[in-house]
VEXFIKE-996171 format. One record per residue (C-alpha): z, y, x. Coordinates in pm, whole numbers, plus 50000, padded with zeros to 5 digits. Example, Ala and Ser with C-alpha at 12.3 -4.5 7.8 and 13.67 -1.06 7.14 Angstrom:
% residues 2
507804955051230/507144989451367/
END
This chain:
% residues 668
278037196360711/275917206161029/272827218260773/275337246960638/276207260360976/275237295560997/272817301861247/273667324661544/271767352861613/269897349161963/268507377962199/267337376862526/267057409762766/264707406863051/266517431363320/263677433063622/260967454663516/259237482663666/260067475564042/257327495664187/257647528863959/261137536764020/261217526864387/262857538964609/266077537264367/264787495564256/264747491664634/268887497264632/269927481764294/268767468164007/266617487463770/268407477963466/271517498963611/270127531263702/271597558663469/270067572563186/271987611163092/274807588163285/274577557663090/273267527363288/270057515863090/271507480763066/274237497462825/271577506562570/270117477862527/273197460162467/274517483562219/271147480062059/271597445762030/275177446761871/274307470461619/271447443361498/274487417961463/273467399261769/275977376761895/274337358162157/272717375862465/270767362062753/270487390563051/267417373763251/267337388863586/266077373663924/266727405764127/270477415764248/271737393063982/275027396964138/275427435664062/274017429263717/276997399063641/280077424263783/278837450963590/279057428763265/282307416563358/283747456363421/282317464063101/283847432662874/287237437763081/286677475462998/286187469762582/282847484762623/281537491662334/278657465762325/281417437362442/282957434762073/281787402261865/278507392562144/278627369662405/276607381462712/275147354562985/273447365963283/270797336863401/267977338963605/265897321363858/264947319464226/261247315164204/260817342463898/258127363063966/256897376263645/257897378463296/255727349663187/257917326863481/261527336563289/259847328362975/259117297263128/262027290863278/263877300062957/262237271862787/263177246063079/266537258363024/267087247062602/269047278262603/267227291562299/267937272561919/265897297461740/264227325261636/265537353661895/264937387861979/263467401762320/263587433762476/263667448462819/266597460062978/264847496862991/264457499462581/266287528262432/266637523262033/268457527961762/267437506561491/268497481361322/266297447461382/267767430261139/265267434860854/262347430461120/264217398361200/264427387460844/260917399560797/259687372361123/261837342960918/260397348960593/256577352460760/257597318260942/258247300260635/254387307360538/252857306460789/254027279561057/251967289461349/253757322361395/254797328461743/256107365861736/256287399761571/255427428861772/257927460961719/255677492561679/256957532361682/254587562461542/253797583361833/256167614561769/254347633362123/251477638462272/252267630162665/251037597562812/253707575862937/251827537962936/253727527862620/250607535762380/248377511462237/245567510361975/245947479961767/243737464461437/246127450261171/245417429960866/246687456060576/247177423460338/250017405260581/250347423660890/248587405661097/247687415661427/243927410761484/243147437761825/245497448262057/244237476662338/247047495962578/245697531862631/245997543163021/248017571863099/245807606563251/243417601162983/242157611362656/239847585462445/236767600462275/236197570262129/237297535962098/235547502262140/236157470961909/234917433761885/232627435561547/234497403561459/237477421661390/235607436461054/233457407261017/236037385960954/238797405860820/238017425760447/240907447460530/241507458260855/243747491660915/243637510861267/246427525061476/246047543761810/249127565361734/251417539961853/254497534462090/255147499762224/259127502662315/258657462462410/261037447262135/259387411761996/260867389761749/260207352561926/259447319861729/260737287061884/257237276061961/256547314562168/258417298262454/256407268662483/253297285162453/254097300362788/255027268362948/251247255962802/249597282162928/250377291563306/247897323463290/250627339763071/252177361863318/252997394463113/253677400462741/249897416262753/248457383262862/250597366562597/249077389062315/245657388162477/245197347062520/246737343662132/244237366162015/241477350962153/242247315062104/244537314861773/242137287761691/242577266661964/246257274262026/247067276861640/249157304761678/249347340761541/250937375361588/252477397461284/253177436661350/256237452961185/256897489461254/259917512561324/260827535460999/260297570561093/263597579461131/264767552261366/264317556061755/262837533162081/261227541662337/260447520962668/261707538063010/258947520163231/258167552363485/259417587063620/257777603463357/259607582863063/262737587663229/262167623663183/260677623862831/263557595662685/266637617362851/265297650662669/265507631562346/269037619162392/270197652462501/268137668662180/269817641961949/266927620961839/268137584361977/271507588661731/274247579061765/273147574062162/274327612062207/276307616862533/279067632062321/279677603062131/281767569762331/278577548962454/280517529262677/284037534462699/284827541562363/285907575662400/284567610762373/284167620962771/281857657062642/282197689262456/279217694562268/278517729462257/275307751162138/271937746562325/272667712462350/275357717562646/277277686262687/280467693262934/283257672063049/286807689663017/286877678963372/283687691463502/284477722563702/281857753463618/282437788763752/280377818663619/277217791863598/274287799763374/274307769963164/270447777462970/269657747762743/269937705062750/272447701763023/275147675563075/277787674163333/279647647163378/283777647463491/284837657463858/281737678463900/281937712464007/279377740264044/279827772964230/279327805864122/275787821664067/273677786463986/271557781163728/271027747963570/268967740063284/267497710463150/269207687963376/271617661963369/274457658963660/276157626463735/280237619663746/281757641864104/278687660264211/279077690564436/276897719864348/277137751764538/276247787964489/273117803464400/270897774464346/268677769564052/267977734063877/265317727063649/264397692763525/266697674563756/268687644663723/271427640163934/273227606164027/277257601664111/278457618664428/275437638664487/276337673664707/273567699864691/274677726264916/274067768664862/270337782064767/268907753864698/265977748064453/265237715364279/262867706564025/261537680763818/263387658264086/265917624764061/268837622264346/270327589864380/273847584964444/275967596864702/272837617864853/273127649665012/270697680564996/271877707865259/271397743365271/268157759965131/265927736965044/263447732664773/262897696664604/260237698764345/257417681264169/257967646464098/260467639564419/262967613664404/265627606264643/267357578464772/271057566464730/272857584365064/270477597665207/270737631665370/267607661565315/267787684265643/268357724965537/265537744265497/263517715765388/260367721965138/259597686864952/257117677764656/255837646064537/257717629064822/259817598264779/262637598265010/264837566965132/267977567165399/266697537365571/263977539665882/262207507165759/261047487365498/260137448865465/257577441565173/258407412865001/254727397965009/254407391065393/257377400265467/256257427365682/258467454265842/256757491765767/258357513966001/258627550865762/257987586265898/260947603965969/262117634365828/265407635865907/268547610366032/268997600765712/265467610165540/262667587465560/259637593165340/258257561665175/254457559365090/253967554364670/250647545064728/249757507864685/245547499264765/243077504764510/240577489464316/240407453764470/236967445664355/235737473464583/235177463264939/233557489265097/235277505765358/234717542565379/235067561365750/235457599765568/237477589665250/239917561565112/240177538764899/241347551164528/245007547564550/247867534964231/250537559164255/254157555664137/253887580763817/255917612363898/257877637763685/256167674563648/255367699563338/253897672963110/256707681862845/255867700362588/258817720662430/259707703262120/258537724161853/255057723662028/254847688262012/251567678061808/252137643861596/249057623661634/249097616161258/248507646361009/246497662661273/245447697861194/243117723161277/245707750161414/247107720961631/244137712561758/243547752361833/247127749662033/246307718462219/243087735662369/245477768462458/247327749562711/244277722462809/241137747662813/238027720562699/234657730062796/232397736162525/230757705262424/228277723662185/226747735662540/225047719062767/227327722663045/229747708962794/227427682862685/226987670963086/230567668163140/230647647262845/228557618862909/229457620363281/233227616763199/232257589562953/229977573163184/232457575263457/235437554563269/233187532363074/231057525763431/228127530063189/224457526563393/223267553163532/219847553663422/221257557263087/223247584863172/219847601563308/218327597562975/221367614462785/221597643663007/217457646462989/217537648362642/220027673462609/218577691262861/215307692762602/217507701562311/218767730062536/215427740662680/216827742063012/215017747663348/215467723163624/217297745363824/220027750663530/220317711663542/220387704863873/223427729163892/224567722063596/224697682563664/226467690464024/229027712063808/230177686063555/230967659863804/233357685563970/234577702363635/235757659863549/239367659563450/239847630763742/238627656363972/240517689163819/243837673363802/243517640164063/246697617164131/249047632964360/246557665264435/244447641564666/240677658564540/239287639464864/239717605064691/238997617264313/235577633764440/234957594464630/235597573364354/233267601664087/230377595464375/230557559564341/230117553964051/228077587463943/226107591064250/222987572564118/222397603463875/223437634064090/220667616564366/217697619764026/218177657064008/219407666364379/215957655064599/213987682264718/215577716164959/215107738464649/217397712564446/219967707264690/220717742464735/221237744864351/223777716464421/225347741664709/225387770264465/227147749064262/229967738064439/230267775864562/231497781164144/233597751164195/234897765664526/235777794964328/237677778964033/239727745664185/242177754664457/242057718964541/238497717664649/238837751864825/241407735665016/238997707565121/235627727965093/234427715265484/235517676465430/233607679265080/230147695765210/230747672065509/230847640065304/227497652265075/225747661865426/227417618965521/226127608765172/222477620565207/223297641964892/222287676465097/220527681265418/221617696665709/218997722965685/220267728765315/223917734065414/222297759265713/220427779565462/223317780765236/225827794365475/222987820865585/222837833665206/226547835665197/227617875965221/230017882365497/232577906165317/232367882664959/232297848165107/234387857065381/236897830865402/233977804165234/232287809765558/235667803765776/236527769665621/232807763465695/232287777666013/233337746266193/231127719166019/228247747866043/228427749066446/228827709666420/225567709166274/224137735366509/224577715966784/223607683566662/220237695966584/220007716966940/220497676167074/217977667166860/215307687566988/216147686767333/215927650267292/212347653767089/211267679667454/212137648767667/209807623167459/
END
């Protein structure tokens, strides 16, 4: 009778991910139970999982495993509602690294008896897998080397959160043939696929307007081919080594994707966080609305218009309550705030006269009077004091304590004076801001290929993604598919492109290319030569032209975390080769000068650093020091007056230097 048992249905939930972008908050907990519009994250994904008839759950979690196992317990001695008819396990390892080492480990383990489900811990859906499950079975039958099926959503926005991918799928069965994850900051012109994809496929559709929320359907076999294959160490690797040796490996990966009315996204940065809690506040992840029971099975908000969401034992006085807010019981807010587009956790302490925009406040959190805070998180139990201002991307740590009258942005804050990185187990003393306040760096090193070591600028730092006004309101949101002219028209309203039809617009083109594609430079000289032909343009217009478009680069315009220094290094590197064809003689390098006076005059973030910039051309041998001399002659006094101040200093520098020179040269 043991061939007509019915099969249980399997999941496992991998709970450490994204360490680094939510620190400092993954530095004090698990990631997997920081709230989400004051649901832990870990809730979602198991009420996910229950509504796709799951019965079996794995939590896989190497990190504070403890935490993770008493919040399970509170919730199953709590009837929450993900605890009815599935049994959750919470395993893990001590050596687990990675994801491909739980897979791993998994498989060591037996635990799995068949096809299962995986998602992360940090998934927000509401679909139902079950078809998609059903789907994976029935593609199994045919086709024995299947190892997984790949859960796809349409792209519903047009904001960058390092979800997207471009993919090539065969139209006849689904299967996946390319698979390309699109970085965040950037905007494709064009993509770039293996010819062998067409060659060998006669139908072959194309989707870059894709979310990956990180939900798989797993054969049997998908956990052994991570114990084969020890290079596995993410689910990209995975994907990538199958698609390159499905011969050898005789295995292959189906696609399946999301009807348009059902919901997932991935929370894997700042950023996401932001963009997934709008969407549960505006109702699109139904029935995950904060006024329905999530977790305890009872309605803890009055829904109201503007999507307001208020406990009956949240406390508001005379508070201007604009649009998407939710406060959670015990809370209270003084007279004369302002709070909009925010979400405040269970007992928070808000007093009068502050304003709160995009911020996302933990349990226990006191802000005290005329305060401003912005497109910030606050972890638990932290306290803000009089009259400060908390903006751009800032995120503070559980208990610690901001000083009054303290200005913050794009600052991560911990309570804690030191930190001990888990790779050499090194302790990092942190500047000090405060008794309570210390401000940890979000910068890890940069490209690791690149060992030069530069005296005047660093290296190009990786930098924890940060919340801001990337947003759009939702009836501006342009769907990548059915894209229209008038959309189009918006999209440049907000971004202003150059002109490509121009040859400035031309120049910034095939630099910006050239710069992400690391294209050779002599080519690049040949495409801006023969524009420069099709444009009859003087040498002069090129040379400032050239000079122009690597400043006017989007990597330069809007760098990570403002710092123009590094942006303007890393453009030089690779770019430098072509500004050096054009910039050689006096004549050309003051066309470069001119140049940079426009960009002086349009990017406050280069007029901020105008000295260190014309400093590291003058270091770079890409102007002389005669040039730079001339230049600040030409300059007028009343026009250029504050040009000439930042420049006064380098100027008298150079003065001097060459008064050495030919006192030296009188010597001899």
């Amino acid at each position: 009778m043991a061939q007509f048992e019915k099969e249980i249905v399997q999941a496992v939930l991998i709970a450490d991910n994204n360490v680094w972008n939510f620190k400092p908050l993954s530095d004090e907990g698990s990631t997997a139970l920081v709230p989400l519009v004051n649901v832990r994250m870990l809730d979602y994904a198991l009420m996910a999982l229950n509504r796709s008839g799951v019965e079996e759950v794995f939590v896989y979690t190497s990190l504070y495993r403890s935490s993770i196992r008493e919040h399970i317990r509170a919730g199953i001695a709590t009837d929450a509602a993900w605890s009815f008819k599935m049994t959750v396990h919470v395993i893990g390892g001590e050596g687990c690294r990675c994801f491909g080492d739980a897979m791993r480990d998994l498989d060591n383990k037996a635990l799995i008896r068949g096809h299962f489900i995986l998602l992360g811990a940090d998934t927000v859906t509401n679909a139902d897998l079950r078809p998609v499950l059903e789907q994976h079975k029935r593609q199994a039958k045919f086709d024995k080397g299947t190892a997984a099926t790949l859960v796809f959503k349409e792209c519903a926005n047009n904001v960058r959160t390092g979800n997207e991918v471009l993919i090539a799928v065969d139209r006849r069965n689904d299967r996946l043939h390319y698979h390309q994850r699109l970085r965040m900051h950037h905007k494709e012109n064009r993509y770039q696929l293996p010819l062998d994809v067409f060659l060998g496929n006669s139908c072959v559709a194309l989707h870059h307007n894709l979310l990956d929320p990180q939900i798989a359907i797993g054969s049997p076999s998908m956990l052994s081919l991570f114990n084969d294959n020890f290079d596995f160490q993410t689910r990209d690797d995975f994907v990538r080594g199958l698609l390159i040796n499905e011969e050898l490996l005789d295995s292959r990966i189906y696609v399946a994707l999301l009807p348009a009315a059902q919901y997932a996204h991935k929370v894997n940065n700042w950023p996401a966080y932001q963009l997934v809690s709008r969407d549960i506040i505006n109702r699109w992840a139904y029935p995950f609305v904060p006024d329905i029971g999530l977790y305890k099975l009872q309605q803890e908000y009055v829904f109201h218009k503007d999507n307001i969401y208020k406990s009956p034992e949240a406390h508001v006085s005379k508070v201007a309550l604009l649009q998407n807010v939710v406060i959670e019981a015990g809370s209270h807010v003084d007279s004369g705030s302002v709070i909009s587009d925010s979400v405040i956790g269970a007992n928070c302490r808000i007093g009068k006269n502050c304003r709160l925009t995009n911020a996302f406040l933990m349990a226990d959190v006191t802000v005290m009077d005329n305060c401003r805070l912005e497109h910030c998180v606050v972890g638990e139990g932290a306290i803000i004091n009089e009259d400060c201002d908390v903006s751009a991307g800032c995120v503070l740590g559980a208990k610690s304590v901001l000083p009054a009258k303290t200005t913050l942005a794009k600052t991560l804050i911990t309570r804690t004076p030191s930190r001990r990185r888990s790779d050499d187990e090194v302790v990092v003393e942190l500047k000090s801001i405060g008794p309570h306040a210390y401000i940890v760096s979000d910068l890890t090193t940069g490209d690791p290929e690149d060992s030069e070591c530069e005296d005047l600028l660093p290296q190009q730092p990786l930098s924890i993604p940060k919340m801001g006004d990337l947003l759009a309101p939702l009836d501006e949101i342009s769907y990548c598919s059915d894209f229209s002219e008038d959309d189009e028209d918006a999209s440049r309203a907000v971004t202003p492109l150059p002109d490509d039809t121009s040859f400035p617009g031309r120049s910034i083109d095939s630099l910006t290319r050239g710069f992400r594609e690391k294209s050779n430079p002599d080519f690049l000289v040949l495409e801006i030569n023969s524009s420069r032909y099709a444009y009859n343009m003087s040498l002069k217009e090129v040379n400032f032209n050239v000079v122009k478009a690597v400043f006017g680069m989007q990597s330069i315009v809007e760098p990570a975390n403002d710092n123009v220094l590094v942006a303007i290094n890393a453009a030089f590197k690779q770019l430098g080769p072509v500004v050096s064809n054009y910039i050689k003689s006096e004549d050309s390098m003051m066309d470069c000068l001119k140049a940079l006076e426009d960009v002086y005059e349009e990017n406050h973030l280069v007029r901020g650093k105008i000295s260190q910039i014309v400093h590291y051309l003058y270091d770079k041998d890409f102007v002389s020091e005669s040039a730079i001399q001339a230049w600040y002659a030409q300059l007028d006094e009343e026009e250029h007056a504050h040009l000439r101040q930042s420049l006064a200093k380098l100027v008298a520098w150079l003065d001097q230097s060459s008064e050495e020179d030919d006192d030296e040269e009188d010597d001899d």
